[in-house]
C-alpha positions as CSV (number, residue, x, y, z in Angstrom):
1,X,20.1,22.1,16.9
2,X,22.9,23.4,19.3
3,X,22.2,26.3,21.2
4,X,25.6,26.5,20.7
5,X,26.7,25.8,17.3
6,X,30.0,26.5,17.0
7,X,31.1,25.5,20.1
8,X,32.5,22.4,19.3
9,X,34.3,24.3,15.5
10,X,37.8,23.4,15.6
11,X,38.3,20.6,17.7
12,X,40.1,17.9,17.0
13,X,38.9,14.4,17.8
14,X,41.4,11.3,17.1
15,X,44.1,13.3,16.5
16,X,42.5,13.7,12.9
17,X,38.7,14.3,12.9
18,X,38.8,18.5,12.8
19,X,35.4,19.5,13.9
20,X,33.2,21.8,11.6
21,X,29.9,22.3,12.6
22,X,27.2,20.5,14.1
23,X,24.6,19.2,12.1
24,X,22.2,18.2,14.8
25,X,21.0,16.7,18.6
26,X,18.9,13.7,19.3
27,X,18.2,12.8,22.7
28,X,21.1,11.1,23.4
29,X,24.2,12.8,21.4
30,X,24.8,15.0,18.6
31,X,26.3,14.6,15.1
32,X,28.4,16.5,13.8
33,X,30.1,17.7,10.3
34,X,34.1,17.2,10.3
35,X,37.3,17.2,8.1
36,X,39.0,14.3,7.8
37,X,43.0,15.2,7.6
38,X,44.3,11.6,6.9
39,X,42.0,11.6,3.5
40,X,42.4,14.9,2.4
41,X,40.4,16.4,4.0
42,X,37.5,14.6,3.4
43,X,34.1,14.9,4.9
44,X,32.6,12.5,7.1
45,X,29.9,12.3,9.8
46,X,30.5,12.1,13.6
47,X,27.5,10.8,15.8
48,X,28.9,11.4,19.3
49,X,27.0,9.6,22.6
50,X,26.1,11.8,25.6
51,X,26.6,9.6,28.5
52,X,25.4,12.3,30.7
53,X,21.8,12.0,28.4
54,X,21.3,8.0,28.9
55,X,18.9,6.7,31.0
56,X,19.7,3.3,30.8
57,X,22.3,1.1,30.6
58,X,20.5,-0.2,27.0
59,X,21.0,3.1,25.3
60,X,24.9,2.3,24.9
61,X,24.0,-1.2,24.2
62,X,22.0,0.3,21.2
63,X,25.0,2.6,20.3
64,X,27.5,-0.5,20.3
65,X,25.4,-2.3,18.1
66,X,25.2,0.2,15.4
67,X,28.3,0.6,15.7
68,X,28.9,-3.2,14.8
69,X,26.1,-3.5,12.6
70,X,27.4,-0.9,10.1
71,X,30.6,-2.7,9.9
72,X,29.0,-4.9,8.0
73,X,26.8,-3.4,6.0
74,X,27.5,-2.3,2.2
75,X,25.3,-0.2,0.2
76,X,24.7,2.4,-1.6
77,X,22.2,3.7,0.4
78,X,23.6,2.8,3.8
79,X,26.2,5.2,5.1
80,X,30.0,4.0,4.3
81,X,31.3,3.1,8.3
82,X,34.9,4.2,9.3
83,X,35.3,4.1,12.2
84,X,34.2,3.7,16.2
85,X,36.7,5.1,19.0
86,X,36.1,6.0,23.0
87,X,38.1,8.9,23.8
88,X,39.1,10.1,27.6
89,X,38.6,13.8,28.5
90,X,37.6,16.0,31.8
91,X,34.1,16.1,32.7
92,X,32.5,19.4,32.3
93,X,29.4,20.8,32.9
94,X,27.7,19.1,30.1
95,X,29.3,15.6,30.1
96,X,29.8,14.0,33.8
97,X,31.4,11.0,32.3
98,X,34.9,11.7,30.7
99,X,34.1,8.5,28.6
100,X,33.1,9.5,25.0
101,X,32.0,7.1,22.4
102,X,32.2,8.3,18.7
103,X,31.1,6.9,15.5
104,X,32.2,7.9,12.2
105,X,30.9,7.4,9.3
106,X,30.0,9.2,5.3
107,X,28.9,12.1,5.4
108,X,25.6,12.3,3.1
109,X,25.3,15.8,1.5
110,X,21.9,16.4,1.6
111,X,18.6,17.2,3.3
112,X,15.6,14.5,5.4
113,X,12.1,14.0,4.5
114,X,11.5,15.6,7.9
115,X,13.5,18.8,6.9
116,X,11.4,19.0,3.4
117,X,7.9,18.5,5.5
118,X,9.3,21.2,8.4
119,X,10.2,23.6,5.7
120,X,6.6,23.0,4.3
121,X,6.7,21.3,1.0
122,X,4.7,19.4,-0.9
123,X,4.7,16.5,-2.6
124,X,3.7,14.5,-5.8
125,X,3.1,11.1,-5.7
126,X,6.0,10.4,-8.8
127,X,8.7,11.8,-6.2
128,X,7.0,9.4,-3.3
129,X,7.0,6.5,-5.5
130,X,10.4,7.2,-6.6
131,X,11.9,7.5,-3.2
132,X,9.8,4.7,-1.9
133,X,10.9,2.3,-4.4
134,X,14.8,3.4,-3.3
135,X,14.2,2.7,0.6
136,X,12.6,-0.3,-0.5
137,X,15.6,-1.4,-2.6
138,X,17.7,-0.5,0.6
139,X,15.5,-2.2,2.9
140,X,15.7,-5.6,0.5
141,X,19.3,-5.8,0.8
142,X,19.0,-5.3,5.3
143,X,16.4,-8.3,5.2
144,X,17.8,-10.4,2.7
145,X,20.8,-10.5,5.5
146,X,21.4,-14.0,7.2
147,X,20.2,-13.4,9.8
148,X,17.9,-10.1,8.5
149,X,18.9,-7.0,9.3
150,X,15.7,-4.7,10.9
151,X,15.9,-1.1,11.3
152,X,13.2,-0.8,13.2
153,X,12.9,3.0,13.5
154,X,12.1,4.2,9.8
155,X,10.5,7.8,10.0
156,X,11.1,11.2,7.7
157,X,14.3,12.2,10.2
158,X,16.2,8.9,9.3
159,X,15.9,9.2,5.3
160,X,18.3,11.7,3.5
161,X,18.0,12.5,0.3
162,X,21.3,14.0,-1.9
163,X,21.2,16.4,-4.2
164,X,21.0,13.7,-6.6
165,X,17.8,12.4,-5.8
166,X,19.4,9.1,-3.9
167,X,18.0,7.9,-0.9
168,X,20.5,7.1,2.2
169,X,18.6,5.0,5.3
170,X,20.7,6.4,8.3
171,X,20.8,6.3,12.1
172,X,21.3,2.4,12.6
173,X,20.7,3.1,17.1
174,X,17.8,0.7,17.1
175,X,18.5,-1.8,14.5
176,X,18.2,-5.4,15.8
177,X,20.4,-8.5,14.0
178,X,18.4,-11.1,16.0
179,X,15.2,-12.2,14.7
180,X,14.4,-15.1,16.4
181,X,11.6,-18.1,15.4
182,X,8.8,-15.5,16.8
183,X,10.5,-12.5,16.0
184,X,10.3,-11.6,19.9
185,X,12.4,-9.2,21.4
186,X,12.7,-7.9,25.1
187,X,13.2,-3.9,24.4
188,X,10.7,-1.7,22.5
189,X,12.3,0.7,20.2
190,X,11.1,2.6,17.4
191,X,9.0,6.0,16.9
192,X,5.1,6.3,17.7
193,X,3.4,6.8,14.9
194,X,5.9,4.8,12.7
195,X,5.4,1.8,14.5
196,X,3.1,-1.4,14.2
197,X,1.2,-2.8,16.8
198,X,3.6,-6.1,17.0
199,X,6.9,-3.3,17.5
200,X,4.4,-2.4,20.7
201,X,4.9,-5.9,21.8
202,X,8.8,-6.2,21.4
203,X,7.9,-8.3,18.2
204,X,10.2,-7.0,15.0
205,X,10.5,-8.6,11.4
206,X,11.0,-7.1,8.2
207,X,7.4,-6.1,8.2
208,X,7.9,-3.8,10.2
209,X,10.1,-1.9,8.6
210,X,7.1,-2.1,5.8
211,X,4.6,-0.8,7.9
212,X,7.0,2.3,8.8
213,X,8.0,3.1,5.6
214,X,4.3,3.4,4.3
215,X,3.2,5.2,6.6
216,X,6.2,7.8,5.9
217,X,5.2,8.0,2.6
218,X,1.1,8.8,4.0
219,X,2.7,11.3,5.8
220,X,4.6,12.8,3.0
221,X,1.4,12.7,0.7
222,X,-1.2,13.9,3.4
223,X,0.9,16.0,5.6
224,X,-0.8,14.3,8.4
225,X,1.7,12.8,10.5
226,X,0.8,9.2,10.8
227,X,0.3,9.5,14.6
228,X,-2.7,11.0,14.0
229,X,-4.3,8.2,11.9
230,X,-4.1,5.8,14.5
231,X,-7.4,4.9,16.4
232,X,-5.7,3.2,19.4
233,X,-2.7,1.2,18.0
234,X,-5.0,-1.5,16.3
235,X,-6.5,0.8,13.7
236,X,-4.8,3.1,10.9
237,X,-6.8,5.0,8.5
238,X,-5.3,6.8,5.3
239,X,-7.2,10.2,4.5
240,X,-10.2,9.5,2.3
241,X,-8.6,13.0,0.1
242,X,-5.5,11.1,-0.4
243,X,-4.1,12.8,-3.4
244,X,-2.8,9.5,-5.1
245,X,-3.7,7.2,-8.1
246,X,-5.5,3.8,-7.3
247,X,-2.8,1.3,-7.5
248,X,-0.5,2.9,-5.7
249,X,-3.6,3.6,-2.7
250,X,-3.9,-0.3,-2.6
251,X,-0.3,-0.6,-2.2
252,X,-0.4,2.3,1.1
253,X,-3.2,0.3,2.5
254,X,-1.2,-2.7,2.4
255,X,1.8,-1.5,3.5
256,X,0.2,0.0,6.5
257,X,-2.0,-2.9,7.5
258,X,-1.3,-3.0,11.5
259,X,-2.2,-6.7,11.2
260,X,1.3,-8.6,10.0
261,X,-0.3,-11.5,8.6
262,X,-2.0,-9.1,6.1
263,X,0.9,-6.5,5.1
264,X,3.1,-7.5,2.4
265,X,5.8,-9.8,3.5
266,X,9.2,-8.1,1.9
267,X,10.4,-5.3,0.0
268,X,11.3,-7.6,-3.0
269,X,7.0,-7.7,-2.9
270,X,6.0,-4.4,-2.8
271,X,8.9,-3.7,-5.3
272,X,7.3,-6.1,-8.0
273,X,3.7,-4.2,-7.4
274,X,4.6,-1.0,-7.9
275,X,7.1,-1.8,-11.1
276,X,3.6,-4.0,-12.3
277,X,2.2,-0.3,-12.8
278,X,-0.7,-2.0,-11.8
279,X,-4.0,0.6,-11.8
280,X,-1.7,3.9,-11.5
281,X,-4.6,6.1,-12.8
282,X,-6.1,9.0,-10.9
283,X,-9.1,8.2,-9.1
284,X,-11.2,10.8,-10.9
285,X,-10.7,9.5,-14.3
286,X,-12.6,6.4,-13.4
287,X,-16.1,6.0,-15.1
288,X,-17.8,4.6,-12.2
289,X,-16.6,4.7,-8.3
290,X,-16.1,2.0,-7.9
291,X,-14.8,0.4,-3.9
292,X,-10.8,0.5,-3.4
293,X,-9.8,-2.7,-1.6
294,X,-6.2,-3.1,-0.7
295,X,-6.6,-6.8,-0.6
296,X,-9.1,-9.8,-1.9
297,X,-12.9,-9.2,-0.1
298,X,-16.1,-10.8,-0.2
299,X,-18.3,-9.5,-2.7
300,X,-19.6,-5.8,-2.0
301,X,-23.3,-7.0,-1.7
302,X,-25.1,-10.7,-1.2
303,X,-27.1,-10.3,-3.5
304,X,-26.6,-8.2,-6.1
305,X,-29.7,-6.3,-7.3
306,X,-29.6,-4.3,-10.5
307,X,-26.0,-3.5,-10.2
308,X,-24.4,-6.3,-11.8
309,X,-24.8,-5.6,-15.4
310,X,-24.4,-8.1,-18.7
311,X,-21.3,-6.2,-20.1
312,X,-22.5,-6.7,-23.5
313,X,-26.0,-5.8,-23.8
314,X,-25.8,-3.5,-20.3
315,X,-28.9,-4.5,-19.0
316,X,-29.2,-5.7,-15.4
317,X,-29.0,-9.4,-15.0
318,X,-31.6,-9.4,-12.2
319,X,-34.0,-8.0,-14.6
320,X,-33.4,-10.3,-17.5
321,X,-33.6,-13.0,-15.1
322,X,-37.6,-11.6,-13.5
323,X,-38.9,-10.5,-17.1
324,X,-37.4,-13.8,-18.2
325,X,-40.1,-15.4,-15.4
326,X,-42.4,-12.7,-15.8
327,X,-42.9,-13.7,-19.4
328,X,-42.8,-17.5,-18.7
329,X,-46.0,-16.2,-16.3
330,X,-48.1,-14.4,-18.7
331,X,-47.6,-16.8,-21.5
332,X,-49.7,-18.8,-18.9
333,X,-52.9,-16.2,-19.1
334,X,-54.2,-17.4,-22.3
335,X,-54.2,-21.2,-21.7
336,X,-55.9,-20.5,-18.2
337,X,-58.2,-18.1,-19.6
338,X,-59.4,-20.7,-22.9
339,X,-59.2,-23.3,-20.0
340,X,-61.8,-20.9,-17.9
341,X,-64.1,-20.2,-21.1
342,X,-64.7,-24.4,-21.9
343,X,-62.1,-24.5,-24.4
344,X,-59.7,-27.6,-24.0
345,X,-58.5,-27.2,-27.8
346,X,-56.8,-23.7,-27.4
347,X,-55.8,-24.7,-24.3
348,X,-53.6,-27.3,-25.2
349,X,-51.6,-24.6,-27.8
350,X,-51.6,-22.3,-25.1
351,X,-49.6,-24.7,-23.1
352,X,-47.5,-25.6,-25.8
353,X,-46.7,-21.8,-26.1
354,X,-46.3,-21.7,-22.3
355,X,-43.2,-24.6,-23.1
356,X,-41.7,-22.6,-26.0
357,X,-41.3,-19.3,-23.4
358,X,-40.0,-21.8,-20.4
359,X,-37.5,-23.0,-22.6
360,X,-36.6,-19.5,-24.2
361,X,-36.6,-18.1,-20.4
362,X,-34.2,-20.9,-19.5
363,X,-31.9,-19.8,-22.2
364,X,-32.2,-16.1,-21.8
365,X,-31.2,-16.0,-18.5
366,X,-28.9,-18.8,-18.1
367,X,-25.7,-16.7,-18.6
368,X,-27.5,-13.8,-15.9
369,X,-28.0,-16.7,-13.4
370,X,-24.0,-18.1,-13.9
371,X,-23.1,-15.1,-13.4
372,X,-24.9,-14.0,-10.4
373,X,-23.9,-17.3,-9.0
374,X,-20.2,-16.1,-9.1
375,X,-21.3,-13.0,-7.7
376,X,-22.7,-14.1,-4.9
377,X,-20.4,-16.9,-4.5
378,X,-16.9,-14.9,-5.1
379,X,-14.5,-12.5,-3.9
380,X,-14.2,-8.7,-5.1
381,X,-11.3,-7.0,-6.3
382,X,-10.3,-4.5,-8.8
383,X,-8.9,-5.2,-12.5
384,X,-7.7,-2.6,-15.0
385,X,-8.5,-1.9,-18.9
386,X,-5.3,-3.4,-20.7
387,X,-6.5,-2.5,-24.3
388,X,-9.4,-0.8,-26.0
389,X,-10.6,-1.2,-29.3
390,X,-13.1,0.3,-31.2
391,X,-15.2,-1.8,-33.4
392,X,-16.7,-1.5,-36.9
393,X,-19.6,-3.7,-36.6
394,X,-22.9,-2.1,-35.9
395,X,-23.6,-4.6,-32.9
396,X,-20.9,-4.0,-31.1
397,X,-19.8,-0.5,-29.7
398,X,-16.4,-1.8,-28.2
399,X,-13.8,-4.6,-27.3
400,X,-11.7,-4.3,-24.0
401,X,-9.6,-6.5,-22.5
402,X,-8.7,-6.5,-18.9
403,X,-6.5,-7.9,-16.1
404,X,-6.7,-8.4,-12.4
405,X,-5.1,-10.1,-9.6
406,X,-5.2,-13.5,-8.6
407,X,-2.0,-14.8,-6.0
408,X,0.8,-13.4,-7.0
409,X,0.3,-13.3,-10.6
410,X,-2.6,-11.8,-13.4
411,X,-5.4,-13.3,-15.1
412,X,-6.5,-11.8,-17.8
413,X,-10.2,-11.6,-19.9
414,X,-11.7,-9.3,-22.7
415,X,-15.3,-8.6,-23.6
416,X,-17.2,-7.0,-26.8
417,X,-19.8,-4.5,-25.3
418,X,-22.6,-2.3,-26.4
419,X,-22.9,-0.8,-23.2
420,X,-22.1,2.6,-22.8
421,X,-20.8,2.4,-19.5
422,X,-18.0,-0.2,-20.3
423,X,-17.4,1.6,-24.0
424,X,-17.0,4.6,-22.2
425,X,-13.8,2.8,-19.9
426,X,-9.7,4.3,-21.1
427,X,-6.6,2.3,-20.8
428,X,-5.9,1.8,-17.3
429,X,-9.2,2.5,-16.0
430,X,-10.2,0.4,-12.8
431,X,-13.3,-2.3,-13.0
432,X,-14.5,-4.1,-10.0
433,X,-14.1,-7.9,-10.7
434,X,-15.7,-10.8,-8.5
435,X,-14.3,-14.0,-9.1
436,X,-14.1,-17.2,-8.0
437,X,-10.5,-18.4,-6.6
438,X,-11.5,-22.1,-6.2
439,X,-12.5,-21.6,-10.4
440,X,-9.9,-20.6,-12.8
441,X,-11.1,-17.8,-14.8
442,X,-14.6,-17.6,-13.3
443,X,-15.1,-14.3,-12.9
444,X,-17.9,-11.7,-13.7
445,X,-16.9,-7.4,-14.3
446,X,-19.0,-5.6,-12.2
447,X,-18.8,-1.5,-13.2
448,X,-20.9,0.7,-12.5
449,X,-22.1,4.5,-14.7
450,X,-21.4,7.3,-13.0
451,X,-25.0,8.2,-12.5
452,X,-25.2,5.4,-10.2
453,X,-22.1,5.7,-8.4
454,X,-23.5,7.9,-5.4
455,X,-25.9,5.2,-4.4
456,X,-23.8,2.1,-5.1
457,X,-21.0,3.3,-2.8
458,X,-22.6,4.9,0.4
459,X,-21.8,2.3,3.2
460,X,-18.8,1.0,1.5
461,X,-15.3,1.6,3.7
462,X,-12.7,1.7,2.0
463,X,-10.7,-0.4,3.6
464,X,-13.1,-3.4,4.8
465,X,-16.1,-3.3,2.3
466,X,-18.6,-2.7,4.5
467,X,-22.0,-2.5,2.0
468,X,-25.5,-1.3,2.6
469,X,-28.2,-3.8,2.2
470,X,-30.2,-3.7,-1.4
């Protein structure tokens, strides 16, 4: 703020803008509250330019074009633009230039995310998604623009928020019009902390604005500011205490993916995730803990040992497959042994035996070794229960089905179960699913009970899936 705030109370700019009050300093100006006397007074914003404060010649470039950029602009949650005028005064102490450029524009009655984290609140997830979902409806409109419209400089101080809950996107200074066939620029603006590694290399698209915007809402969740996640400018980490459900985790760790191939591509994208509802269950509710990816992986292990379970029976299917063989083996002992003792006869019907448990092995475990074919051939990634229902027959303790994501749309499976692991899942709960994308529909669960949870994740990252050996 002003040292001295009411320095500036009464003066009258344009022959019409009476000043009130200002409302706060950046670097290079101030903005300030005023009274409008050609509309009745009404309120509007004034973001004055301190010539005296610039340190290059780009600074008023930047001004000039938010200035034109607004003009053009209309939303809801973009600041209505009036007007832009250069007015002529002495120089004092403070301003050496007598030229002053002002920009007027709504005034939005209401507070930033930075005020709310500086005053020290908190915040629940609902009121994150909520505002999220606004700034990405905001930031849809800017890059649906021909050409696209990027802010480029997203953070806490640049989103208001009325008393009525709506989101404005203010302080246009270092939006950019052009985005050219490689999206390369010659200036870098933005905040640290805010930006992707391509901003670092004068590179914006409307991913970037993505990648800002997620990490203001890690920030507003962790109340960490997202500087601090950063391990150099190629690495961001959420908090492994991140107080959100699952769904809406994957959707963070997308957003803030510092590669741009890998982040989403648009707001209308992360828009259709998050109204999915896809997996918005705490992460404590889940049966087993299972591994959070924020996009498709390879499978969790290569092979996959005794946690991949037949989801109706519950047994492992790398045991059903070795008793399977081990029973194939000592069906073998008694024809061996007649064989040993000068007994041909017996033999024979030992052998015979030895056939029937081949062929029974064969069809035992056919279904365990499909299955841990897919596992070790496909792709992990989570699915949630979609129904539940209990069932009557004596054989079967429950019937769920489930969805998870394949592209950009669901597939969808169900299972009967007797295993009290998968009986035990709610509506909504996460399962792991590995699947094959080459195979529509091939796909095995893989859940885990709790009392193997402990074991089954240590190793695994949560972003990149990186397993212990069996």
């Amino acid at each position: 703020m002003s040292s001295e705030p009411d320095a500036h109370r009464g003066e009258l700019l344009a022959g019409r803008y009476e000043i009130v009050r200002v409302l706060g300093e950046g670097a290079l100006g101030r903005t300030m509250l005023a009274l409008d006397r050609r509309r009745g007074d009404g309120r509007v914003a004034i973001k004055e330019l301190l010539p005296s404060r610039m340190k290059r010649w780009k600074d008023f470039e930047l001004f000039h074009r938010e200035c034109d950029t607004l003009q053009s602009l209309s939303h809801a949650g973009i600041p209505n633009y009036y007007e832009d005028f250069v007015l002529e005064s002495e120089a004092d102490a403070e301003e050496t230039s007598a030229a002053r450029p002002f920009l007027v524009q709504e005034y939005v009655d209401g507070r930033s995310l930075q005020d709310m984290i500086d005053d020290g609140e908190s915040f629940a997830e609902d009121q994150v998604r909520d505002w999220l979902v606004q700034a990405l409806q905001i930031l849809d409109y800017l890059h649906g623009l021909n050409p696209p419209v990027v802010h480029r400089d997203i953070k806490p101080a640049n989103i208001m928020v009325t008393e009525k809950g709506r989101v404005m996107l203010v302080d246009f200074g270092a939006v950019t019009e052009a985005v050219t066939a490689d999206g390369l620029g010659s200036t870098i603006v933005g905040t640290f902390g805010y930006m992707p590694p391509e901003q670092y290399a004068g590179m914006s698209v409307p991913a970037t604005d993505l990648f800002a915007l997620g990490a203001t809402c890690v920030q507003l969740l962790a109340g960490t500011p997202p500087g601090e996640l950063f391990e150099g400018i190629h690495e961001f980490r959420l908090p492994g205490d991140l107080p959100v459900t699952v769904g809406f985790e994957k959707i963070l760790l997308r957003l803030t993916e510092p590669d741009v191939e890998d982040r989403y591509g648009s707001a209308g994208e992360v828009l259709e995730e998050l109204s999915a509802q896809f997996l918005m269950v705490p992460k404590e509710t889940t049966t087993g803990l299972l591994p959070i990816p924020y996009q498709i992986r390879p499978a969790p292990r290569p092979f996959p040992g005794f946690y991949l379970r037949d989801a109706y029976h519950g047994f492992s299917h790398l045991a059903v497959v070795l008793l399977a063989a081990l029973g194939v083996a000592l069906s073998l002992v008694f024809p061996i042994t007649v064989i040993a003792t000068g007994q041909p006869a017996w033999a024979i019907m030992g052998f015979f035996g030895t056939l029937v448990a081949i062929l029974m092995a064969v069809q035992v475990s056919r279904k365990p070794r499909t299955e841990i074919g897919v596992y070790r051939r496909g792709v992990y990634t989570l699915g949630e229960i979609t129904a539940r229902f209990i069932s009557t027959s004596s054989d079967v303790g429950a019937h769920l089905t489930y969805r998870y994501r394949v592209g950009d749309g669901f597939q969808y499976g169900c299972v009967s179960t007797r295993d009290a692991a998968y009986s035990a899942l709610s509506l909504g709960d996460p399962v792991g699913v590995i699947y094959l994308p080459d195979e529509d529909g091939e796909h095995v669960l893989y859940a885990v009970p709790t009392a193997w949870s402990n074991r089954q994740t240590v190793g695994l990252d949560r972003r990149f899936l990186v397993a212990e050996d069996d």
